[in-house]
C-alpha positions in Angstrom: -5.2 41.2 -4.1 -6.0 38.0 -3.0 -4.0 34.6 -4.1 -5.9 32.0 -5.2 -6.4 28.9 -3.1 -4.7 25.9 -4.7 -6.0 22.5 -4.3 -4.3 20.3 -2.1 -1.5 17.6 -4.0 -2.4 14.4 -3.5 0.1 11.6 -1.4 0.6 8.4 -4.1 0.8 4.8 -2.5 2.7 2.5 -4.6 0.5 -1.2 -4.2 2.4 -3.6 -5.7 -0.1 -6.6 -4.9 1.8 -8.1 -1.9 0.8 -7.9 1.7 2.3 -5.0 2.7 0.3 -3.0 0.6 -2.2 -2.5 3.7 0.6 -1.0 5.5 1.2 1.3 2.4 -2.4 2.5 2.3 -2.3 3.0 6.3 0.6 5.2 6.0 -0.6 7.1 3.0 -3.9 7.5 5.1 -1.9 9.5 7.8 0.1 11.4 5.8 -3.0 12.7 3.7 -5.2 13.0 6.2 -2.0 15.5 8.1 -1.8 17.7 5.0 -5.6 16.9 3.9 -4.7 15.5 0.7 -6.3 13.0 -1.9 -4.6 10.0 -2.2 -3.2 8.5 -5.4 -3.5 4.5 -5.1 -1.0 3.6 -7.9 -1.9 0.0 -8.7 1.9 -1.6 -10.3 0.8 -4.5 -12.8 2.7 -6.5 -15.3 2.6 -6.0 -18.7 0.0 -8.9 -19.4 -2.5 -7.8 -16.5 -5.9 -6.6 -17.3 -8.2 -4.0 -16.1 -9.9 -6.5 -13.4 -6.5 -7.1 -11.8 -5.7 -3.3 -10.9 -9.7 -3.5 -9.3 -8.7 -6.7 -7.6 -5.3 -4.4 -6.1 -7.3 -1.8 -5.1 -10.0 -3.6 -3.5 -8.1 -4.8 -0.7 -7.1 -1.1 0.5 -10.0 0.3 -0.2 -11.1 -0.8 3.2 -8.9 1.3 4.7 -9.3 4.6 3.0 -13.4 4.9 2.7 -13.5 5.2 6.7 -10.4 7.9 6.7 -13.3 10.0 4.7 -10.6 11.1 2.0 -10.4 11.6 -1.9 -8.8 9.1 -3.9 -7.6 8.9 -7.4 -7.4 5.4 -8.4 -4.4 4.8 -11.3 -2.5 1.8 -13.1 1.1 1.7 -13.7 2.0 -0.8 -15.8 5.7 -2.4 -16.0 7.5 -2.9 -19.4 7.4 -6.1 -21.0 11.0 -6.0 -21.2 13.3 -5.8 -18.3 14.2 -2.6 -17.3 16.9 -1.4 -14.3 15.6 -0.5 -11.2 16.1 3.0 -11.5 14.4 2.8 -15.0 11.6 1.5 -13.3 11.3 3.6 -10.3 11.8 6.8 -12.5 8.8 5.8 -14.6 6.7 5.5 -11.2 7.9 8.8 -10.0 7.2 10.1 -13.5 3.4 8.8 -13.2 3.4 10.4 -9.5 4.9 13.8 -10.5 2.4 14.2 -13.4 -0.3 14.3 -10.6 1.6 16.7 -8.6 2.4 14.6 -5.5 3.3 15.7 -2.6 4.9 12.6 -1.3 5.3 9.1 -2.1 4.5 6.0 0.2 6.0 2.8 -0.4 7.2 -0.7 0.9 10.5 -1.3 2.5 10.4 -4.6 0.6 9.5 -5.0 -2.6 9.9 -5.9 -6.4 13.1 -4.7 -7.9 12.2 -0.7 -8.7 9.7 -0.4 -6.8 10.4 -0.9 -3.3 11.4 2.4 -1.0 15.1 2.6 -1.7 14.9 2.4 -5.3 12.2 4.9 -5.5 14.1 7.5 -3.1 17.4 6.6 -5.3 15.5 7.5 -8.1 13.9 10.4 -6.8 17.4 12.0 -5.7 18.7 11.0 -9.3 16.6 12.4 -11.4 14.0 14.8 -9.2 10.9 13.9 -7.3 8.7 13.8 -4.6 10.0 12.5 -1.6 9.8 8.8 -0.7 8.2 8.1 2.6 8.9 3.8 3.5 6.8 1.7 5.6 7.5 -1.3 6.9 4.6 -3.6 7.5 3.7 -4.8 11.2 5.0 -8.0 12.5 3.8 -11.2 11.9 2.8 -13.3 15.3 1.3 -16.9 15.1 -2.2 -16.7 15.9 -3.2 -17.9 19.9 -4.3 -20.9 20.6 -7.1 -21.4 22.7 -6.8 -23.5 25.5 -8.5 -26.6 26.1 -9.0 -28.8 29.0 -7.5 -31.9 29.2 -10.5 -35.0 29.1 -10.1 -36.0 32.9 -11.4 -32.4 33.6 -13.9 -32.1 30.7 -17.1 -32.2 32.4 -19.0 -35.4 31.9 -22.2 -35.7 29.7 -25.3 -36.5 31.1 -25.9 -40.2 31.3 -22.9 -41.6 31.0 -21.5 -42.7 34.2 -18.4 -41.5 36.3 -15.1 -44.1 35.6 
């Protein structure tokens, strides 16, 4: 008797429309491609948002998964309009990722309250749930400068006439 083959679980990244949700997506990109998964991009909107903004969230890390060659499952999770606890909030995010059967979650070390790493892992441990993998997004270094010459040594256009 043979056991059927089971699909593989996806790995949700939490993008909470801030800058690290590049990082997010690169991590997710590893892990899925190691257990050569689908990802879930969970797009975390306000109550208010429309359809366009989870697009405009998913947009900017779709860059970053088309090249890895890997499913993805594009979803919306939407906060309440009232204000919830953190743990109220990061259990309705785990809920959303358990209900796809995740095998892992991927989220910001930083964040908005409920949703960043450690309230997610909280939450999981609390109430049952994938685990919570955190990035943390690379460091910020001011761009370099290029040099420039100072005007004695800037060569001298034709016709003018050495000082």
């Amino acid at each position: 008797m043979t056991v059927p083959h089971s699909p593989p679980r996806p790995i949700a990244a939490v993008l909470t429309d801030r800058l690290d949700d590049v990082a997010v997506a690169d991590t997710a990109v590893r892990l899925a491609r190691t257990h050569q998964a689908p990802l879930l991009l969970v797009a975390v909107l306000p109550a208010h948002a429309g359809d366009g903004d989870a697009r405009a969230v998913l947009a900017r890390v779709l860059p970053r998964v088309g090249p890895a060659g890997l499913g993805h499952i594009p979803a919306a999770h939407r906060l309440p309009p009232r204000r919830d606890t953190r743990l109220r909030t990061a259990a309705g995010l785990l809920a959303l990722a358990c209900r796809n059967r995740c095998d892992a979650v991927v989220a910001a070390r930083t964040g908005p309250a409920g949703l960043d790493a450690a309230a997610l892992r909280e939450a999981a441990a609390l109430r049952g749930g994938p685990p919570v993998h955190t990035t943390v997004p690379a460091s910020w270094a001011p761009p370099r400068a290029t040099a420039r010459r100072p005007l004695s040594d800037a060569p001298e256009s034709p016709g003018t006439t050495p000082r």
